[in-house]
ZAMARGU-4260 file (C-alpha; in steps of 0.2 Angstrom, whole numbers, plus 5000, padded with zeros to 4 digits):
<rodrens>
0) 4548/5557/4794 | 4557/5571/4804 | 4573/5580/4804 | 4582/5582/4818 | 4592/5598/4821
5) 4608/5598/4832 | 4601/5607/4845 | 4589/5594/4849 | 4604/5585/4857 | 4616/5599/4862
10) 4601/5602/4874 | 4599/5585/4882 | 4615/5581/4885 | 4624/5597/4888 | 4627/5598/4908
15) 4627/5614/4913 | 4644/5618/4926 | 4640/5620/4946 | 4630/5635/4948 | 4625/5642/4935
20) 4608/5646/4933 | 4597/5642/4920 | 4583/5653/4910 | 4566/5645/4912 | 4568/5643/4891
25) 4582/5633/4893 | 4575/5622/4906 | 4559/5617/4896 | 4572/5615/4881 | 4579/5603/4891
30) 4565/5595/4895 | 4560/5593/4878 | 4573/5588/4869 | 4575/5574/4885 | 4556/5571/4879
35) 4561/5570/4862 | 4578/5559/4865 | 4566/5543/4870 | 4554/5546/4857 | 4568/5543/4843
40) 4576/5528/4856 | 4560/5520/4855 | 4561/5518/4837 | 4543/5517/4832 | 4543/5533/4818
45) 4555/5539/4807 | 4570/5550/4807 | 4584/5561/4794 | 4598/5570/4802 | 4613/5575/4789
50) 4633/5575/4792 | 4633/5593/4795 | 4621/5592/4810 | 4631/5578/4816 | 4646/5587/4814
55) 4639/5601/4824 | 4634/5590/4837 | 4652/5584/4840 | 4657/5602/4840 | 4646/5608/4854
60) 4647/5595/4864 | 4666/5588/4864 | 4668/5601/4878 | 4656/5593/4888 | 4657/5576/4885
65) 4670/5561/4887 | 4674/5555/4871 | 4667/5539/4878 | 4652/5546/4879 | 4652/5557/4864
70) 4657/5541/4854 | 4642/5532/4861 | 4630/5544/4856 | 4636/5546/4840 | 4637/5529/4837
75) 4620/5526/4844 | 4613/5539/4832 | 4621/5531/4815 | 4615/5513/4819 | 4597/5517/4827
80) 4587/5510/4814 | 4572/5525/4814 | 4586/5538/4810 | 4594/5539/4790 | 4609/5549/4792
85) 4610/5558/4774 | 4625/5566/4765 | 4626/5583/4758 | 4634/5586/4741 | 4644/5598/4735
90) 4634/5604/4723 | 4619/5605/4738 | 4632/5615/4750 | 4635/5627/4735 | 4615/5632/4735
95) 4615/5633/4753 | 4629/5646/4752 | 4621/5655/4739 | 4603/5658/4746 | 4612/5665/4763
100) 4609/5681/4761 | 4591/5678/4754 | 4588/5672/4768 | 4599/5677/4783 | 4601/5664/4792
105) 4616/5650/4791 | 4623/5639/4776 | 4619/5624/4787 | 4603/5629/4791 | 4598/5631/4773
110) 4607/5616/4768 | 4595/5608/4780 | 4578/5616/4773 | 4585/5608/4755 | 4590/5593/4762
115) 4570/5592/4770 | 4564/5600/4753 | 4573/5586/4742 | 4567/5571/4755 | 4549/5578/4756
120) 4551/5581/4775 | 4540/5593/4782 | 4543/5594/4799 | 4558/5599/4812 | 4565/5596/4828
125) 4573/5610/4833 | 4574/5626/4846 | 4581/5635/4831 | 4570/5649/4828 | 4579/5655/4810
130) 4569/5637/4804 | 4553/5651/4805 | 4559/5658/4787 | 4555/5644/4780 | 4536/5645/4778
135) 4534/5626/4772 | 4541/5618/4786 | 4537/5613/4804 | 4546/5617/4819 | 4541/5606/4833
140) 4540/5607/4847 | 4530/5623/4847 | 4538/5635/4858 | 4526/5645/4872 | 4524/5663/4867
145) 4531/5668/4881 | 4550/5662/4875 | 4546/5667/4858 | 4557/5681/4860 | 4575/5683/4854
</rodrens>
């Protein structure tokens, strides 16, 4: 099983506005995440994405999107059989919270790692480069060196 992180779908489905140039990072992100986008629509592994990711989904791409579309892609999301959509407790939200400044990075991110941590999950979709803290976990896909910078 994987996790899948927001951006995996912010970056397939954002359109960027007539114009504007893209880096060459965000071009192969595109391309990946497109990549990555039939893999999970086929079906054949296993998937976990929380509400909070969802959430952030809608949030970045409700400026975007129709709500037509963004309804279908949600909706598509929850009843695709490979993906478990998971909840996040309070309590859960709490120790993400807390270990923020351990970690510097996000509460969602962390609330993520624990979320992996208490499902046994060991890898990750995502672009998010502050998923590095965490040691146990991988990021795929791997990003060339040569966009490894900040």
């Amino acid at each position: 099983m994987r996790y899948l992180d927001a951006n995996i779908f912010v970056y397939a489905y954002f359109k960027q506005k007539k114009g504007m140039i893209l880096s060459e990072k965000i071009i192969w992100c595109k391309q990946e995440a497109k990549k990555i986008i039939n893999e999970i629509n086929k079906e054949e592994d296993t998937y976990c994405i929380s509400l909070i990711q969802l959430s952030e989904v809608v949030n970045l791409l409700k400026a975007v999107m129709s709500w037509k579309n963004l309804h279908d892609l949600l909706f598509g999301l929850i009843s695709n059989k490979s993906i478990e959509v998971v909840e996040m407790s309070k309590l859960m939200y709490i120790n993400a919270i807390n270990k923020i400044v351990d970690f510097n990075i996000g509460s969602n991110d962390i609330s993520a790692y624990l979320l992996m941590k208490g499902k046994n999950i060991n890898e990750i979709y995502t672009f998010d480069r502050d998923y590095e803290a965490f040691p146990d976990i991988i990021c795929l896909p791997p990003i060339p060196d040569e966009f490894k910078k900040k």
